[in-house]
C-alpha positions as a Markdown table, in Angstrom:
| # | Residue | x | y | z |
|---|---|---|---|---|
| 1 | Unk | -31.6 | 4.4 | 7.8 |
| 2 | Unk | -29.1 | 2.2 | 9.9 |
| 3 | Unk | -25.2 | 1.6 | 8.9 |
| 4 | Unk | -26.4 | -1.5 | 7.7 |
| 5 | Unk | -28.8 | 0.0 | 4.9 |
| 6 | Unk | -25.4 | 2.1 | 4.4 |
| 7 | Unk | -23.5 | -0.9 | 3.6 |
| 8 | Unk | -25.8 | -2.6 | 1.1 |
| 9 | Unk | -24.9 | 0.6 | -0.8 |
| 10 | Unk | -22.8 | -1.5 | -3.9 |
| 11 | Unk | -22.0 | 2.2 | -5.2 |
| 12 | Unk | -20.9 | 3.8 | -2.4 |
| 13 | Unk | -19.0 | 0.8 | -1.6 |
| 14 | Unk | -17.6 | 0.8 | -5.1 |
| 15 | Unk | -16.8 | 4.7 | -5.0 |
| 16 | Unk | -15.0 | 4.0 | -1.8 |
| 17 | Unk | -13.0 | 1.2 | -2.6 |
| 18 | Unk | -11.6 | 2.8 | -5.6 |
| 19 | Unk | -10.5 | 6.0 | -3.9 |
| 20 | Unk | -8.7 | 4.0 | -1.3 |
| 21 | Unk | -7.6 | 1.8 | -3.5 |
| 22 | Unk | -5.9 | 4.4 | -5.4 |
| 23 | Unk | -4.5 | 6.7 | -3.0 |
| 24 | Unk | -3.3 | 3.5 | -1.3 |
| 25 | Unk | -1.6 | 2.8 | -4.8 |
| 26 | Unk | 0.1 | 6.1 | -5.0 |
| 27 | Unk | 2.5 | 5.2 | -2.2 |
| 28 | Unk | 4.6 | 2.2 | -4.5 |
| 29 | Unk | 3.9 | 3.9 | -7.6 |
| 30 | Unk | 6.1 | 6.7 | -6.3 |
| 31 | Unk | 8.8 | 4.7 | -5.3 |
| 32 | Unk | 9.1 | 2.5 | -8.0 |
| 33 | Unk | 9.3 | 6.9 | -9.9 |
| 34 | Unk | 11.4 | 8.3 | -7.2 |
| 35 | Unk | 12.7 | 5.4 | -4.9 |
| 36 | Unk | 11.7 | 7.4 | -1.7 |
| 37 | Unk | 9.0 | 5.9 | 0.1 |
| 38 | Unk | 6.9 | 9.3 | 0.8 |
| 39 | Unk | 4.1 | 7.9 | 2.8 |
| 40 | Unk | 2.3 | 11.1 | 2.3 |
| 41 | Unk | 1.2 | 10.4 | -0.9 |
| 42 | Unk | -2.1 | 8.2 | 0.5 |
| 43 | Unk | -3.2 | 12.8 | 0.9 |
| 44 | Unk | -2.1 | 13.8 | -2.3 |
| 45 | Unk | -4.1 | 15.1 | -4.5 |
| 46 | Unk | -1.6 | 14.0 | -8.1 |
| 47 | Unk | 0.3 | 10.4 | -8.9 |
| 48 | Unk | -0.3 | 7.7 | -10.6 |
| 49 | Unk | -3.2 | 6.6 | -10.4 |
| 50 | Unk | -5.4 | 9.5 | -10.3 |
| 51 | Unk | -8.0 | 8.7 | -7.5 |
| 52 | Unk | -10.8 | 11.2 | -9.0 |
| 53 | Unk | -11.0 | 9.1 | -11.9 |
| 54 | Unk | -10.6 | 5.7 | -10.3 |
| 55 | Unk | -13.8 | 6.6 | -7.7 |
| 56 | Unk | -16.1 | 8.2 | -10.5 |
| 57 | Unk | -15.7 | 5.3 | -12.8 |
| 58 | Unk | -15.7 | 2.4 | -10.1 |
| 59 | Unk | -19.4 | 4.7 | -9.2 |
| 60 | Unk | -20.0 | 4.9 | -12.9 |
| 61 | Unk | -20.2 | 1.1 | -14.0 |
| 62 | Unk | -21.2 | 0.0 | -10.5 |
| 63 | Unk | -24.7 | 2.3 | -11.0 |
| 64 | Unk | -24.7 | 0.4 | -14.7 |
| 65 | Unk | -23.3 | -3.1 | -14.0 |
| 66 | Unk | -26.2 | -2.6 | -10.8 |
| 67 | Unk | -29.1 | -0.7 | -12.1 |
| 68 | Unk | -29.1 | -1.0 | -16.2 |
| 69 | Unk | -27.0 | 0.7 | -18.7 |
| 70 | Unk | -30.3 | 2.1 | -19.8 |
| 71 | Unk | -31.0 | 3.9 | -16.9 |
| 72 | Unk | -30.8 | 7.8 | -16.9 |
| 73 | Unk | -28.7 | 7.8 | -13.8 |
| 74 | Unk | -26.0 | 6.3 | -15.6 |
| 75 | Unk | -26.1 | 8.3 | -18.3 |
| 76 | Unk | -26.0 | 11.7 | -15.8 |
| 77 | Unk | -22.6 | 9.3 | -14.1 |
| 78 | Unk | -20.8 | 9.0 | -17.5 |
| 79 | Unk | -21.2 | 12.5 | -18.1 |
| 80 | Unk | -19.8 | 13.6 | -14.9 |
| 81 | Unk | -17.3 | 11.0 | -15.0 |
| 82 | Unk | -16.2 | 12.5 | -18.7 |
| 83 | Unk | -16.2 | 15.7 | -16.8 |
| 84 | Unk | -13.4 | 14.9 | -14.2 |
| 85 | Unk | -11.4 | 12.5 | -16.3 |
| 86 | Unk | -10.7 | 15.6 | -18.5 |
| 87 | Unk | -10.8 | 18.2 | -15.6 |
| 88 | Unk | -8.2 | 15.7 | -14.0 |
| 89 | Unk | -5.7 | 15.7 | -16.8 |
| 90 | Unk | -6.4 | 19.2 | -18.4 |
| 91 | Unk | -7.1 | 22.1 | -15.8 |
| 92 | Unk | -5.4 | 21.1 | -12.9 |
| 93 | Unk | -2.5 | 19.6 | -14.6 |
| 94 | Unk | -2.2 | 22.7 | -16.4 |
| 95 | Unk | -2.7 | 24.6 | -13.1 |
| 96 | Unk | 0.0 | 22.6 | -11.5 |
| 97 | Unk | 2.6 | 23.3 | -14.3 |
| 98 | Unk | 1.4 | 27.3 | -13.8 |
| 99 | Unk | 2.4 | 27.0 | -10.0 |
| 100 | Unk | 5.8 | 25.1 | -11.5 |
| 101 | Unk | 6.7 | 28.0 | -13.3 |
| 102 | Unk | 6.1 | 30.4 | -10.9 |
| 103 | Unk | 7.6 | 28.7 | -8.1 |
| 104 | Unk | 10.8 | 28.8 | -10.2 |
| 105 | Unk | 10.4 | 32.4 | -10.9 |
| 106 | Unk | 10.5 | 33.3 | -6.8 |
| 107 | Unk | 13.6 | 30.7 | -6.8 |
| 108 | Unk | 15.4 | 32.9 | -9.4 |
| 109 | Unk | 13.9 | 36.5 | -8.2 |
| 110 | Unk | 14.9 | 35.4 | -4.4 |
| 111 | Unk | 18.0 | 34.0 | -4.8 |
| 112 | Unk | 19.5 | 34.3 | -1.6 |
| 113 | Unk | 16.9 | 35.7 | 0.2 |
| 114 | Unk | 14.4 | 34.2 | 3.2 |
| 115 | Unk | 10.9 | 33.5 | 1.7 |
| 116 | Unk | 8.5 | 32.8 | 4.3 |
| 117 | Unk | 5.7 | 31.8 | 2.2 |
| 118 | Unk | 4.2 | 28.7 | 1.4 |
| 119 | Unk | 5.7 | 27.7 | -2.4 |
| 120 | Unk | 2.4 | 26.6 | -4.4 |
| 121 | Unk | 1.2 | 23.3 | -4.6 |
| 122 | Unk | 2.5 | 21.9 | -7.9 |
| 123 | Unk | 1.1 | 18.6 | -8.5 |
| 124 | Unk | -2.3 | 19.3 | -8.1 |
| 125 | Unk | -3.3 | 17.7 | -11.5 |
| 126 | Unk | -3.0 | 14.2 | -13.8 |
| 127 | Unk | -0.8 | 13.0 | -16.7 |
| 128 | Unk | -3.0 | 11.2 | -19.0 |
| 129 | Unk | -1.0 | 8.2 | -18.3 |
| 130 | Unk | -2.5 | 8.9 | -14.5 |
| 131 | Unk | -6.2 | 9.1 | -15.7 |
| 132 | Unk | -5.9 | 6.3 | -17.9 |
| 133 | Unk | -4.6 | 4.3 | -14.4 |
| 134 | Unk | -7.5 | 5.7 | -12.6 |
| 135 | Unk | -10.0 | 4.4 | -15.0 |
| 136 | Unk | -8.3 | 0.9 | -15.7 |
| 137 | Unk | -8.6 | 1.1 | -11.5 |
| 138 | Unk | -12.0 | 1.8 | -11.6 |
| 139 | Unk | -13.1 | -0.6 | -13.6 |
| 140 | Unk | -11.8 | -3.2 | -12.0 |
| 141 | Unk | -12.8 | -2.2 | -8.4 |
| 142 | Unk | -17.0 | -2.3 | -10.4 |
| 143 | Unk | -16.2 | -5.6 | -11.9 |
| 144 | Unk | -14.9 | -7.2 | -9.1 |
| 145 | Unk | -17.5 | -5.9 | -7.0 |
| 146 | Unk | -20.0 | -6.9 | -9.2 |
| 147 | Unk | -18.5 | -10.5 | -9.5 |
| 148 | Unk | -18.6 | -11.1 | -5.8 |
| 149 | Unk | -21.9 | -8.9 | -4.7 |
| 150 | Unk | -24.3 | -10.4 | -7.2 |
């Protein structure tokens, strides 16, 4: 197997492209919420739109649009997809609002004193408003792929 073989891969390609795609997009979509250009955000794990979801369904129609909507493999893909769509906008977003709550409760505890550890990651999950990005995002990375790699 050469990097050639690699880049006839249309869903590796696809998952690619809608990862970078979205964590590209995170950049404006935070200015246009915060109006600070936080350059950062092409690492973040969080923002609109949520990257997980745009690269699992980008892979998910790719394998259909590519390989039949009949075939088991893209029945296995929507399933997994399913899985970190919900993941995406239940657990870690609730796990982010956890870390919220507790990094307020050192704030008010602390008050006035030094603390030297790391606060915890808060925006570690999605709004459904994110997700729903991330597929919208995915979708169009497979169908414009599939339009232009026949």
């Amino acid at each position: 197997m050469n990097l050639l073989d690699i880049l006839q891969n249309k869903v590796l390609i696809a998952v690619l492209t809608g990862w970078l795609l979205a964590q590209f997009l995170k950049i404006p979509t935070e200015y246009l919420r915060s109006r600070k250009w936080l350059w950062a955000m092409f690492f973040a794990a969080g923002g609109m739109p949520s990257s997980h979801t745009a690269l699992m369904v980008a892979g998910t129609l790719t394998i259909g649009l590519s390989y039949g909507f009949d075939n088991p493999i893209f029945g296995i893909a929507v399933g997994v997809t399913m899985i970190i769509a919900h993941d995406a906008a239940g657990v870690r977003r609730q796990a982010g609002k956890h870390a919220e709550r507790i990094n307020l409760l050192f704030d008010e505890l602390l008050r006035g004193h030094m603390w030297s550890e790391n606060e915890l990651k808060e925006v570690i999950g999605h709004t459904p408003l994110e997700v729903i990005g991330g597929i919208i995002l995915g979708l169009l990375v497979a169908v414009v792929q599939w339009m232009v790699w026949r």
